[in-house]
N, C-alpha and C positions, 0 to 999 in steps of 0.2 A: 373300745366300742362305747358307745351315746348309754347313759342311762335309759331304760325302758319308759314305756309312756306315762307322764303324769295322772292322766287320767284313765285307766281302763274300766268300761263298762261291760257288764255281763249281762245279758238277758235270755230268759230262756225262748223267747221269741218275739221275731219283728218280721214287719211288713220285709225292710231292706235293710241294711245296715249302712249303705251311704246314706239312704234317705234317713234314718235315725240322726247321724251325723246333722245333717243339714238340719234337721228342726233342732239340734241341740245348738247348731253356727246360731239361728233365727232368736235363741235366747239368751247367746254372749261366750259361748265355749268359741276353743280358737286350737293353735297350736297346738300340741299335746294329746287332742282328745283322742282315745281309740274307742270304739265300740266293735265287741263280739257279741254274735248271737248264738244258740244250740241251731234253732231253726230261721230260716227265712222261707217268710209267706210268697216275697214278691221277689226273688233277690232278680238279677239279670248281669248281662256279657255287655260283650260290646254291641253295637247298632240294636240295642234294645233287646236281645237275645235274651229267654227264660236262665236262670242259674238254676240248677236244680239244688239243693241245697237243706239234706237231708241232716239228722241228728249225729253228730260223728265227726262230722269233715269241720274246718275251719272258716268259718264265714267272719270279716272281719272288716272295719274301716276306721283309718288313720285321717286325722285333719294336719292338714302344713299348711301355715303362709306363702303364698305364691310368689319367691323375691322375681327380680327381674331375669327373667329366663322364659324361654318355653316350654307352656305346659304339657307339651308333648314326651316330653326329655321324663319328665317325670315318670311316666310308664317304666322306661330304662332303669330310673332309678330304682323304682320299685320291685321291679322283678330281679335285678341283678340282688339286690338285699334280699328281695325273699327267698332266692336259690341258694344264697349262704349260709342261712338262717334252714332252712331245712337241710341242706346238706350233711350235717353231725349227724342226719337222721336214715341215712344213706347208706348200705353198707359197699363197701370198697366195688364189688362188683359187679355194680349200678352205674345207671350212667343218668346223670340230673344235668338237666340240657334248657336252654332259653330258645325260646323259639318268637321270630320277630309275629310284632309287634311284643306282644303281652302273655305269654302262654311260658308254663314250667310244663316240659315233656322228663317222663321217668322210661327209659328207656324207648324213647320212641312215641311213650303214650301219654297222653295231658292229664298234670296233675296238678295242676294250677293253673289259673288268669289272675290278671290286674285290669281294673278298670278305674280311670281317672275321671272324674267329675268336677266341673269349677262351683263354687257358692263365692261368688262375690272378693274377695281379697283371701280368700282357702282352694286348697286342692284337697278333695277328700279321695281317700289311695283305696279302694275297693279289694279286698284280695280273698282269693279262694281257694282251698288247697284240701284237694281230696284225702284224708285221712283214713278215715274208716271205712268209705265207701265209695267208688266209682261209677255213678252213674254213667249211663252209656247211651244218652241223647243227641249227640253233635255226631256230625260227618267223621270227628278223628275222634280214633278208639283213646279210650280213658281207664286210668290205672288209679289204684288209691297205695299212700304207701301200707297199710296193711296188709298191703298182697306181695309181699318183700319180704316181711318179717325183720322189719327193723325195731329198734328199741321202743318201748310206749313211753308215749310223750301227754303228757298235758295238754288242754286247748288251752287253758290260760298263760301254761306257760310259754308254749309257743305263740301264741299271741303277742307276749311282751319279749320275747328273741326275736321277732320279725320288727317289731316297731322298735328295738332298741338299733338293729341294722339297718332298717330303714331312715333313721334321722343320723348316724353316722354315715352313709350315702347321701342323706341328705345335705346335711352339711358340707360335703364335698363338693357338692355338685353348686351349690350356693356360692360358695368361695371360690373355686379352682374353675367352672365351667364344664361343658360335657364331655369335652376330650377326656379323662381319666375314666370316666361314666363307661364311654365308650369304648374302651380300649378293655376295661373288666369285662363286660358284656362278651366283647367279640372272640375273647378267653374262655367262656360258656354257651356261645353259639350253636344252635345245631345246623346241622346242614351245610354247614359254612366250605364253601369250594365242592358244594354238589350241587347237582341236578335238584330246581324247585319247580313250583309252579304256583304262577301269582295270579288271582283271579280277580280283574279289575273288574269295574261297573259293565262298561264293553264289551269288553274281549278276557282274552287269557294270555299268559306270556310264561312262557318254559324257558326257563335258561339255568346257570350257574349263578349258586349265591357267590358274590366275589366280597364285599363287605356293606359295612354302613356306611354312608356318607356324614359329614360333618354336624351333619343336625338331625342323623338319625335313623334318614329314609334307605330303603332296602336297594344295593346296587347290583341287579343284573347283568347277565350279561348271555347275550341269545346266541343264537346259530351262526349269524353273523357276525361276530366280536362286538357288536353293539351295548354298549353299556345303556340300561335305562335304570330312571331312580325312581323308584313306588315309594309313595307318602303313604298310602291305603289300600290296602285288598287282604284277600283271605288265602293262607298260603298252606299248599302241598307240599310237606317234604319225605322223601323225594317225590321227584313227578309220578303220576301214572302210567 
């Protein structure tokens, strides 16, 4: 595994911690940087979504050079590294699960998101991971691992286990491309060959997760045998 981050910063409170990130890109930090905070004022999800983001849990952002790939893939990379990295923290009969796009599920229940943000020639890796406490704001129910009784762990030192997993994913994924990326991923998938349900802009679509496609997006597959491939939606597993 990558040595941990060059740079880790600690604060007892910020607006965001990608947004910390980016004003630190704006005065010359780059590769390397992490920034934890205790609290975030402002944190957020994906499509602008509040984080709630209480004293306890792990609010954190990683800065990487963007090489030539899509910055979509990085989510993948991110989350499959963070389910490693907390995994040690698991006890055997638990079940730590990737849920597509960007979500760590602990039995069923989310205990973590990644959110990707670009800043110019950086991806700043957003990650969230319920610790101490489980807020229970979103549609899907939410665990923390203190409610397991798994070992105590450090924020800081979990902070530099996930960034040190994170840029050994990284790296891989630099070098070798997303096929390896995705192939770990589909080894911690949940729901994988059940009943989902994907909820586009439009409509809704219930089918069979059957896998990922090559670059990433989620393959259905409905009533029909119809295989369709969502780049984006907000997913039910299993259906209702």
């Amino acid at each position: 595994m990558a040595d941990g981050p060059r740079d880790l910063v600690t604060l007892v409170e910020t607006d965001s911690t990608n947004d910390d990130c980016r004003r630190r890109i704006a005065r010359g930090a780059g590769h390397g940087l992490a920034v934890r905070a205790e609290r975030q004022t402002a944190g957020r999800g994906r499509r602008g979504r509040r984080w709630e983001s209480p004293a306890g849990n792990l609010h954190l952002s990683l800065v990487v050079t963007i090489p030539d790939r899509p910055v979509a893939e990085l989510a993948f990379v991110a989350g499959l590294a963070t389910a490693e990295a907390v995994a040690v923290l698991v006890p055997a009969n638990h079940a730590l699960r990737l849920k597509w796009p960007n979500d760590l599920l602990l039995d069923g229940r989310k205990l973590g998101g990644i959110l990707i943000e670009r800043e110019g020639a950086f991806a700043i890796i957003g990650i969230g991971v319920n610790v101490a406490v489980a807020p229970q704001v979103a549609a899907y129910p939410a665990t923390a691992l203190a409610a397991i009784g798994g070992p105590p762990v450090g924020l800081d030192d979990l902070a530099r286990r996930i960034a040190a997993a994170i840029e050994t994913w990284y790296l891989r994924w630099r070098d070798d491309g997303f096929a390896p990326v995705r192939a770990a991923w589909l080894g911690r998938a949940a729901g994988l060959g059940e009943t989902m349900e994907a909820h586009l802009p439009t409509t809704r679509l219930c089918g069979i997760f059957r896998t990922l496609d090559a670059d990433g997006a989620l393959v259905i597959e409905d009533a029909t045998g119809t295989m369709h491939r969502v780049t984006a939606a907000d997913v039910l597993s299993p259906a209702p």
